[in-house]
PDB file of N, CA, C and O in Angstrom:
ATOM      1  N   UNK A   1      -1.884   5.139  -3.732  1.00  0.00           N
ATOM      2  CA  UNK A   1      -2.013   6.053  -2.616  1.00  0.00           C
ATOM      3  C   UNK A   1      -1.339   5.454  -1.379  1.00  0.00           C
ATOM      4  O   UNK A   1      -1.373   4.230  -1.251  1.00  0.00           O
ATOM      5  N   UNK A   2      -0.828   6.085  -0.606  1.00  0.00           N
ATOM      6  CA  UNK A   2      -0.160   5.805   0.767  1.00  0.00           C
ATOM      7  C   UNK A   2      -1.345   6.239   1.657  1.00  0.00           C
ATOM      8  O   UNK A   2      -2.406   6.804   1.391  1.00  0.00           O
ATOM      9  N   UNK A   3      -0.669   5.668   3.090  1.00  0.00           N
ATOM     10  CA  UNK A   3      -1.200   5.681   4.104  1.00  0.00           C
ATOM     11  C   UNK A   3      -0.739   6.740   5.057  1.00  0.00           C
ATOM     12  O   UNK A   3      -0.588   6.429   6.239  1.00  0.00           O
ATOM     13  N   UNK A   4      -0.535   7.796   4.709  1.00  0.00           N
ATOM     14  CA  UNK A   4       0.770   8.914   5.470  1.00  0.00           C
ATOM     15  C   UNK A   4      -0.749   9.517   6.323  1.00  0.00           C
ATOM     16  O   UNK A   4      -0.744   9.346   7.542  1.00  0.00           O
ATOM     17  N   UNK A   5      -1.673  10.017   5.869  1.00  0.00           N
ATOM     18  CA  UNK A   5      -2.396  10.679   6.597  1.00  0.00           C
ATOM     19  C   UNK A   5      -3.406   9.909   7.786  1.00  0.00           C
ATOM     20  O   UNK A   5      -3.954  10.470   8.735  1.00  0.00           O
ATOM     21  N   UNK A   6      -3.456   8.695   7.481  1.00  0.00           N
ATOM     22  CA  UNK A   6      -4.362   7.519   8.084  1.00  0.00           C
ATOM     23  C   UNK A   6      -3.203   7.700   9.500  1.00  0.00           C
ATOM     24  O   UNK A   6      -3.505   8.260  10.553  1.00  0.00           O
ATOM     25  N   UNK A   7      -1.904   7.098   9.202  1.00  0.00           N
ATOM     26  CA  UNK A   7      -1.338   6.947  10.651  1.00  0.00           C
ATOM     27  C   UNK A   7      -1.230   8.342  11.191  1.00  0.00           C
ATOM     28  O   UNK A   7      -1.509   8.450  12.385  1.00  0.00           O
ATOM     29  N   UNK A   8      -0.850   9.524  10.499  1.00  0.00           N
ATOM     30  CA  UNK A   8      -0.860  10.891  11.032  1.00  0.00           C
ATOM     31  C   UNK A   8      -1.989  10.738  12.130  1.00  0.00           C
ATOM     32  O   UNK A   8      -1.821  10.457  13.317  1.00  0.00           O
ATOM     33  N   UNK A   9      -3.048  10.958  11.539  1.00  0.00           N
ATOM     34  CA  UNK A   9      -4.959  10.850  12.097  1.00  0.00           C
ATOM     35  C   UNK A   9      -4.881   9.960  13.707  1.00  0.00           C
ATOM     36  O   UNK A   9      -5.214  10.187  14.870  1.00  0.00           O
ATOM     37  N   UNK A  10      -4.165   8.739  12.853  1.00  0.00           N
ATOM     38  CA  UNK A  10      -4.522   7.916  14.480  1.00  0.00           C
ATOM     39  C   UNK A  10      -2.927   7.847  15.260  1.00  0.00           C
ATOM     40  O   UNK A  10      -2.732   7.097  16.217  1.00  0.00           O
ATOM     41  N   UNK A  11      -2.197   8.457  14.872  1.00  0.00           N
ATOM     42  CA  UNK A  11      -0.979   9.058  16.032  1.00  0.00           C
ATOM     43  C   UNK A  11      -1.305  10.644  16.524  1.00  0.00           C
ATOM     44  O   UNK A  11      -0.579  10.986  17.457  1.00  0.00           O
ATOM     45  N   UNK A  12      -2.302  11.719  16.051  1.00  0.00           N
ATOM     46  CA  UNK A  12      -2.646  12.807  16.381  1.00  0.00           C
ATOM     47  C   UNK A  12      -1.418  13.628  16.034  1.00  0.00           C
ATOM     48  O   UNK A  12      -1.026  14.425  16.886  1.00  0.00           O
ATOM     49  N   UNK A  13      -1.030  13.569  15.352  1.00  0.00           N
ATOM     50  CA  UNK A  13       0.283  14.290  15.115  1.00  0.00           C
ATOM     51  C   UNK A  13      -0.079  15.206  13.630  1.00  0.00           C
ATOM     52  O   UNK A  13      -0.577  14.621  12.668  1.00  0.00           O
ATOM     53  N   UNK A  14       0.240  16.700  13.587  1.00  0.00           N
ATOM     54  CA  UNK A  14      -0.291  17.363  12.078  1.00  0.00           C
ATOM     55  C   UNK A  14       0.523  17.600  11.397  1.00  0.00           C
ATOM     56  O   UNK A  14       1.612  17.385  11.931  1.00  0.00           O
ATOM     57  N   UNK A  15       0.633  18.187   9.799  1.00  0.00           N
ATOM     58  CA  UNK A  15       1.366  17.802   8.774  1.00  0.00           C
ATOM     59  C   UNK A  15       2.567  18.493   9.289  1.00  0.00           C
ATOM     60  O   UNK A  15       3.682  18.137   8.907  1.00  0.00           O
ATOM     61  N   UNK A  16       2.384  19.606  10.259  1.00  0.00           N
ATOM     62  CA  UNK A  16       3.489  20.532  10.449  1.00  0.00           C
ATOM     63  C   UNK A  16       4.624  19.512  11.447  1.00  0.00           C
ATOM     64  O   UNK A  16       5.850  19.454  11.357  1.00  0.00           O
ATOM     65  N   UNK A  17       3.743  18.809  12.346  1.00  0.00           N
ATOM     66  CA  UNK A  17       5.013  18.176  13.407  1.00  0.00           C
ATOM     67  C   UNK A  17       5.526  16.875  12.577  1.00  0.00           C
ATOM     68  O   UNK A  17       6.748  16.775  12.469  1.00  0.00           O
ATOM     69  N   UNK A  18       5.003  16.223  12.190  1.00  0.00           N
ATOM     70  CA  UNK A  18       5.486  15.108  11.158  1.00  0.00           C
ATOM     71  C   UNK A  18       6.773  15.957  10.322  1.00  0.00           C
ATOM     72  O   UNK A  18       7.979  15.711  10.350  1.00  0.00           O
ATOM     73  N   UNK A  19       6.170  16.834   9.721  1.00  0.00           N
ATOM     74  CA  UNK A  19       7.621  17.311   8.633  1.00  0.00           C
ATOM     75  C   UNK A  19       8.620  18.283   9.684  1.00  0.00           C
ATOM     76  O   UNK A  19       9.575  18.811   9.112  1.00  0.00           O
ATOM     77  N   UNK A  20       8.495  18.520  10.964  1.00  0.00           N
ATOM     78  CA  UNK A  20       9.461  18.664  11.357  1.00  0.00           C
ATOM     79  C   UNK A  20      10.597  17.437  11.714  1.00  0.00           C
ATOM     80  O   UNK A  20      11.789  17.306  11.439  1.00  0.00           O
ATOM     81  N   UNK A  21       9.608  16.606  12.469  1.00  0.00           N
ATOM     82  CA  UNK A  21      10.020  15.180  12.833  1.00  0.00           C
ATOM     83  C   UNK A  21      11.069  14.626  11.977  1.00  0.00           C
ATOM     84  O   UNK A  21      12.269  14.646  12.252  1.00  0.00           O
ATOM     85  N   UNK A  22      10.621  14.204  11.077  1.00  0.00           N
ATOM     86  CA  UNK A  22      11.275  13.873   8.986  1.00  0.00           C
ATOM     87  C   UNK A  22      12.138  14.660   8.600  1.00  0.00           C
ATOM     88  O   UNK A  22      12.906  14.380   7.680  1.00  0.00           O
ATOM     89  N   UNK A  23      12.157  15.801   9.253  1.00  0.00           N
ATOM     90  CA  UNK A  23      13.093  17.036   8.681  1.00  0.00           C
ATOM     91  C   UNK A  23      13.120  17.562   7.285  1.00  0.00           C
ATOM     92  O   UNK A  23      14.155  17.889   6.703  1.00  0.00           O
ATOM     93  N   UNK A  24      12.121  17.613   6.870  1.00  0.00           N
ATOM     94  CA  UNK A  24      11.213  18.241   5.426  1.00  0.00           C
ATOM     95  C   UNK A  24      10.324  18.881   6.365  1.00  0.00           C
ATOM     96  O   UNK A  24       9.978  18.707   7.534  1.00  0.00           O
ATOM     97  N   UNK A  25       9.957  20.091   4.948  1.00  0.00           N
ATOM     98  CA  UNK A  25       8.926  20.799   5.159  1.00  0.00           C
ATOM     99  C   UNK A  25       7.611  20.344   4.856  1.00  0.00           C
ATOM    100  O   UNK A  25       7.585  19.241   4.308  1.00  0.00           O
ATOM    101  N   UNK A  26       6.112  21.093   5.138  1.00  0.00           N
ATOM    102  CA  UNK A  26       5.284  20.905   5.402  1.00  0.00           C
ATOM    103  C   UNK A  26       4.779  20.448   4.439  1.00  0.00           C
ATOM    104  O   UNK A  26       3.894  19.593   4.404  1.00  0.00           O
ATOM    105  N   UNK A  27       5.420  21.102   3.362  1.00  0.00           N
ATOM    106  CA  UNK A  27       5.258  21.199   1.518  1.00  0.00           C
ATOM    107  C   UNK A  27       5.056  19.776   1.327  1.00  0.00           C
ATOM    108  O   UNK A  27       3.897  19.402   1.143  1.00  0.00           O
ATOM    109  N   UNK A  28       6.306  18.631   1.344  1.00  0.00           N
ATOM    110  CA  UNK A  28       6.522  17.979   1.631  1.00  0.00           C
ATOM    111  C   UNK A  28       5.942  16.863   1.664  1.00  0.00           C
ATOM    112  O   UNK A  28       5.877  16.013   0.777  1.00  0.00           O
ATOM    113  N   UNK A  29       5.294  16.855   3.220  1.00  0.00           N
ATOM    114  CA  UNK A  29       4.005  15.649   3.431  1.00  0.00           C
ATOM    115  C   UNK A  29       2.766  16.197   2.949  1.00  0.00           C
ATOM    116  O   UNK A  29       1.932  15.444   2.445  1.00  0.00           O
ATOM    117  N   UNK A  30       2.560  17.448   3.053  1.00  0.00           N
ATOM    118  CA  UNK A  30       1.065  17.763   1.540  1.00  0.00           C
ATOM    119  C   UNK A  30       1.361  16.464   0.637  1.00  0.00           C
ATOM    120  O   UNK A  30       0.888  15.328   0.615  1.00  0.00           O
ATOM    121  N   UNK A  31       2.341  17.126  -0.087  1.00  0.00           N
ATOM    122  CA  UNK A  31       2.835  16.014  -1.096  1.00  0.00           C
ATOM    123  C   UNK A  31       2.277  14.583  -1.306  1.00  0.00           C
ATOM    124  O   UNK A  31       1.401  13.976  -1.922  1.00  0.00           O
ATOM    125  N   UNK A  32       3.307  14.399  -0.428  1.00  0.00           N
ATOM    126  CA  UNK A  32       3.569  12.885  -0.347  1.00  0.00           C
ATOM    127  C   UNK A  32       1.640  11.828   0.293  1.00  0.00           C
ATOM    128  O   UNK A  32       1.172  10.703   0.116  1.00  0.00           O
ATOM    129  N   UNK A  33       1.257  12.933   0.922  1.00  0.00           N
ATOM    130  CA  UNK A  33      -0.262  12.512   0.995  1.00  0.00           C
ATOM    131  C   UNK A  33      -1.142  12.213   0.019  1.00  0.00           C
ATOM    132  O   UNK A  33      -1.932  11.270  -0.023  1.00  0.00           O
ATOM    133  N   UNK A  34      -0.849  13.575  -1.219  1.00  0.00           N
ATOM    134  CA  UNK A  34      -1.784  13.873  -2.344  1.00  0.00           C
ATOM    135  C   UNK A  34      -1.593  12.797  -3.257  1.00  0.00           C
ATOM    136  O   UNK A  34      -2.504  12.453  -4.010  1.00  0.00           O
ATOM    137  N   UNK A  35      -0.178  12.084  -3.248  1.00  0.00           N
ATOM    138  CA  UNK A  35       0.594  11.143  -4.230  1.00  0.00           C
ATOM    139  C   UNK A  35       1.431  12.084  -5.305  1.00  0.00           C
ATOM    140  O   UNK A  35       2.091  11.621  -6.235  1.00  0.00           O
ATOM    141  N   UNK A  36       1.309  13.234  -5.061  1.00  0.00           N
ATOM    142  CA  UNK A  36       2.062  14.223  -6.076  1.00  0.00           C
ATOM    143  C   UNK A  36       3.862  13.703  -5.948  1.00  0.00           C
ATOM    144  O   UNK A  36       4.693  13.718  -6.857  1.00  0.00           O
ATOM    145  N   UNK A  37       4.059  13.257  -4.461  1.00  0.00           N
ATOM    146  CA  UNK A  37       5.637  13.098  -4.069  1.00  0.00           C
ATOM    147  C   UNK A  37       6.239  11.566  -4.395  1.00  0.00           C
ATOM    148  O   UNK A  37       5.530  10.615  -4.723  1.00  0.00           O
ATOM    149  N   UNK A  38       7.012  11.544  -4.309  1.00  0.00           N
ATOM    150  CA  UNK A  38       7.567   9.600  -3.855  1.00  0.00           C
ATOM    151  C   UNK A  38       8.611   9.742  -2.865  1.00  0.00           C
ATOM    152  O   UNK A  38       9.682  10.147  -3.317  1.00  0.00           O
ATOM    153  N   UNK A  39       8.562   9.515  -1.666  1.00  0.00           N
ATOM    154  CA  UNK A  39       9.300   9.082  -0.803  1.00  0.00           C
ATOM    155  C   UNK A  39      10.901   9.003  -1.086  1.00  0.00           C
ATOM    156  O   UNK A  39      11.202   8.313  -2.060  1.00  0.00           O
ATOM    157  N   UNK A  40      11.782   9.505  -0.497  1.00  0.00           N
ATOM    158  CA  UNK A  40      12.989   8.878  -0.532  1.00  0.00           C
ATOM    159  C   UNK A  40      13.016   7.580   0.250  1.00  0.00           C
ATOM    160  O   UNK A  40      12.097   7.602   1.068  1.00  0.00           O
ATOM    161  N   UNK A  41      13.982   6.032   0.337  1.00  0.00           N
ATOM    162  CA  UNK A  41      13.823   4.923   0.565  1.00  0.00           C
ATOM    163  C   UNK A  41      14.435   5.724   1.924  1.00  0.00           C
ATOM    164  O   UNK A  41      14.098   5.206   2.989  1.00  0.00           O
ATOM    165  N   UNK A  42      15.438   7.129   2.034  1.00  0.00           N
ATOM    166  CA  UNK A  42      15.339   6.869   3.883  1.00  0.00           C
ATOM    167  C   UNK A  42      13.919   7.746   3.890  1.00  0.00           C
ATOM    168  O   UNK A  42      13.017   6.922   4.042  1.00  0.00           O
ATOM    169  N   UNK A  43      13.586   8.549   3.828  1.00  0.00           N
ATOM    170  CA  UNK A  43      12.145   9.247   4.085  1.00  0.00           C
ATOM    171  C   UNK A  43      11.124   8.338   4.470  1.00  0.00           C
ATOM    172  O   UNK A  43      10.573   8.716   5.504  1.00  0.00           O
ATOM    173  N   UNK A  44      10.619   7.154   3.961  1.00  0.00           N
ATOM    174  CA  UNK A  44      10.400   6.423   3.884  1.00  0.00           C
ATOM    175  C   UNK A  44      10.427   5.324   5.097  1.00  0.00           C
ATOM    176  O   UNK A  44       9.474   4.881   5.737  1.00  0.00           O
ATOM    177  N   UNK A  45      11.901   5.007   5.216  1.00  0.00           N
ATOM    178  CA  UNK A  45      12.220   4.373   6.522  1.00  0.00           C
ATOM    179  C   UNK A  45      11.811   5.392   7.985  1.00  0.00           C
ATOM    180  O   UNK A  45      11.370   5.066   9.088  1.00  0.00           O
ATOM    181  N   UNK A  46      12.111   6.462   7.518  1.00  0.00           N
ATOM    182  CA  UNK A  46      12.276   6.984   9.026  1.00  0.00           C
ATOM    183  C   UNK A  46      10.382   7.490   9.285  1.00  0.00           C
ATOM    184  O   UNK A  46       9.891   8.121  10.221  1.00  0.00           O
ATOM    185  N   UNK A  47       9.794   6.978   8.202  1.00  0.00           N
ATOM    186  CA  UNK A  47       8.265   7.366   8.677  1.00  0.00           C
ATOM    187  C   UNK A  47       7.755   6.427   9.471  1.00  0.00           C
ATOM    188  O   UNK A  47       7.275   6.576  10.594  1.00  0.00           O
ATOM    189  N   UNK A  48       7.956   4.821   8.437  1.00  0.00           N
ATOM    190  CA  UNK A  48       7.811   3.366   9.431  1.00  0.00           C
ATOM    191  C   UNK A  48       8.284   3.353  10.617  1.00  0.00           C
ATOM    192  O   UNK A  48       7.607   2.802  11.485  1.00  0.00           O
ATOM    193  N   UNK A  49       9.306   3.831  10.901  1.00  0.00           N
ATOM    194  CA  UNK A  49      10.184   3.637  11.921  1.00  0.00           C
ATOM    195  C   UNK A  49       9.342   5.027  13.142  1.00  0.00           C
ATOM    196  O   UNK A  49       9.532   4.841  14.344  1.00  0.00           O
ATOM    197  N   UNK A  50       8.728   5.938  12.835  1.00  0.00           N
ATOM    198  CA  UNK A  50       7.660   6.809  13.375  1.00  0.00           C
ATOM    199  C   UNK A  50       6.402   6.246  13.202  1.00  0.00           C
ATOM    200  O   UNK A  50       5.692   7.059  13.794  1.00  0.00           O
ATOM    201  N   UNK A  51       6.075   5.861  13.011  1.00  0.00           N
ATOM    202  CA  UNK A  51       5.028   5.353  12.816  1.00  0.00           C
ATOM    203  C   UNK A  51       4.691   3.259  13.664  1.00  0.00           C
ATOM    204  O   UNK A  51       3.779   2.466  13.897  1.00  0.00           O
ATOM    205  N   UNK A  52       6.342   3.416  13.782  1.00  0.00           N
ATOM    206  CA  UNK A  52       6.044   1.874  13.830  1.00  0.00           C
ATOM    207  C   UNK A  52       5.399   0.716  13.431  1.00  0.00           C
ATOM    208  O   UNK A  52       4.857  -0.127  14.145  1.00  0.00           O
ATOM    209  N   UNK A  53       5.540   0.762  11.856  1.00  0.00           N
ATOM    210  CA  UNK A  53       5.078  -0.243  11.141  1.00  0.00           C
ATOM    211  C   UNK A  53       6.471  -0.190   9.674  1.00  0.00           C
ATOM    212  O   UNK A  53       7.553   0.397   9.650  1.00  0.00           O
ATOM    213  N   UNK A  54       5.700  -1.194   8.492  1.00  0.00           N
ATOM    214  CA  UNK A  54       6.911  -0.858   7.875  1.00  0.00           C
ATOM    215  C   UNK A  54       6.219  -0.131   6.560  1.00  0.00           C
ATOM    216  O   UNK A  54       5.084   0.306   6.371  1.00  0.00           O
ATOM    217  N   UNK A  55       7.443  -0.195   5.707  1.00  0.00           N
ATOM    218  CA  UNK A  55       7.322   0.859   4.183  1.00  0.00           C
ATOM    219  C   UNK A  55       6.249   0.026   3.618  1.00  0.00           C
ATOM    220  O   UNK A  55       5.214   0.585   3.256  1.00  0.00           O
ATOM    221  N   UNK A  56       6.344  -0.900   3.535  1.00  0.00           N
ATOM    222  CA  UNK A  56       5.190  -1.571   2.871  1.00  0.00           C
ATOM    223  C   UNK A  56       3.743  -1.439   3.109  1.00  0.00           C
ATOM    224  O   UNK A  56       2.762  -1.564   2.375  1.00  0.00           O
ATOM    225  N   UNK A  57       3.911  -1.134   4.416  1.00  0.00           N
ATOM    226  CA  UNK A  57       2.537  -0.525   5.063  1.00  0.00           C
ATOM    227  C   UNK A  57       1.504   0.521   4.474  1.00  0.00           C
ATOM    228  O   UNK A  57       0.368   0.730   4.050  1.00  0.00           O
ATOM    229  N   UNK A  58       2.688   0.988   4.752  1.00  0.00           N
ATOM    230  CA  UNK A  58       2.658   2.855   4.894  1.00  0.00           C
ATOM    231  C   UNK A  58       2.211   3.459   2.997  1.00  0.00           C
ATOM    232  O   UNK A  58       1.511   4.386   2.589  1.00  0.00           O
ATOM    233  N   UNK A  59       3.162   2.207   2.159  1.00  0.00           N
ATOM    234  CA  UNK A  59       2.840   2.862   0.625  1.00  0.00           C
ATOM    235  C   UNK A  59       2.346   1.873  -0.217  1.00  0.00           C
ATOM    236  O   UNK A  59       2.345   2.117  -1.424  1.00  0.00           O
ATOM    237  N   UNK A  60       1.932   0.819   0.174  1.00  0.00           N
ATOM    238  CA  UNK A  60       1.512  -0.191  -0.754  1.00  0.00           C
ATOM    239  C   UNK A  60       0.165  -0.732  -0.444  1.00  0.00           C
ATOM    240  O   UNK A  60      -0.108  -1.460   0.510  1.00  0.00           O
ATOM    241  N   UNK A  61      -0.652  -0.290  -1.363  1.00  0.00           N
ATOM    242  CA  UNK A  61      -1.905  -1.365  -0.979  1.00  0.00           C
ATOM    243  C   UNK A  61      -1.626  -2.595  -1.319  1.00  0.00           C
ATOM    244  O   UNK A  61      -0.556  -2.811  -1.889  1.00  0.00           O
ATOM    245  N   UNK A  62      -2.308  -3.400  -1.111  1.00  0.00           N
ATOM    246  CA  UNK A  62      -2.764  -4.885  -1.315  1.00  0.00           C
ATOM    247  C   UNK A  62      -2.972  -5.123  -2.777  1.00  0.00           C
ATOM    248  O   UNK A  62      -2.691  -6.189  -3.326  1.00  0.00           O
ATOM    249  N   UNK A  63      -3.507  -4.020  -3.416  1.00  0.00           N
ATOM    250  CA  UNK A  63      -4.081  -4.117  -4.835  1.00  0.00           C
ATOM    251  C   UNK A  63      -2.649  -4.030  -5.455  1.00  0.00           C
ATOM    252  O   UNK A  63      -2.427  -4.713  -6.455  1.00  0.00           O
ATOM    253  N   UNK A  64      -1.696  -3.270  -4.957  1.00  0.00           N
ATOM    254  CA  UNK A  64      -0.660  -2.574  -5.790  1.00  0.00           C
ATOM    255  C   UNK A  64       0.457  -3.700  -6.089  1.00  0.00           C
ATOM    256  O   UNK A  64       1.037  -3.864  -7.163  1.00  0.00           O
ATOM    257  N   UNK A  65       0.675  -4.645  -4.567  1.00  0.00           N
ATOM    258  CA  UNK A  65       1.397  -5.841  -4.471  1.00  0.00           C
ATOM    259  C   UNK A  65       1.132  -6.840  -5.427  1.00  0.00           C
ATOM    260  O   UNK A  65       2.112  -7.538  -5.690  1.00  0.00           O
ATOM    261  N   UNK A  66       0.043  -7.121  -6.047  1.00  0.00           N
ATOM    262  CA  UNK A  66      -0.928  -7.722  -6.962  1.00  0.00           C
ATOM    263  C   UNK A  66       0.381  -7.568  -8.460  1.00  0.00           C
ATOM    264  O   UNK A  66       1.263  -8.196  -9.046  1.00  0.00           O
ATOM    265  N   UNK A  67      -0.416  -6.130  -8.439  1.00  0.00           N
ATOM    266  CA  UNK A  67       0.082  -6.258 -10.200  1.00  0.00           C
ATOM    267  C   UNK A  67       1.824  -5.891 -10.005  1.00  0.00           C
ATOM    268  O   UNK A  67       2.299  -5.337 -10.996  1.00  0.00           O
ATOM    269  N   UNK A  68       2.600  -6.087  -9.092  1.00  0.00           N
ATOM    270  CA  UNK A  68       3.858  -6.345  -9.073  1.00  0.00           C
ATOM    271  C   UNK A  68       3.926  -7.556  -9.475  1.00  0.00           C
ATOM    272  O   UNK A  68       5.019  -8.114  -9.571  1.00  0.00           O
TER     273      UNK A  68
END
């Protein structure tokens, strides 16, 4: 699971202005919240880079880094 809705929540920003932001639709970050999506590596960048943190943040737990 990612962290897309956690920073959404504490930047106040909703699924609609994020996927304008990203330039995808709303469809989109549903998605990519539910885990139904995977990120493109720029999609991806340009969320960290909104968000101001990095990809690793944003889609990797701690647990997940593990069994890499």
């Amino acid at each position: 699971m990612n962290k897309i809705k956690q920073y959404r929540n504490l930047f106040g920003v909703s699924q609609e202005a994020l996927a304008e932001e990203m330039e995808v639709t709303r469809q989109t970050i549903i998605s990519l919240e539910k885990g139904k999506y995977t990120a493109s590596l720029n999609l991806a960048y340009k969320l960290a880079k909104y968000f101001e943190t990095t990809i690793e943040d944003i889609f990797f737990s701690e647990n997940e880094e593990e069994d890499v």
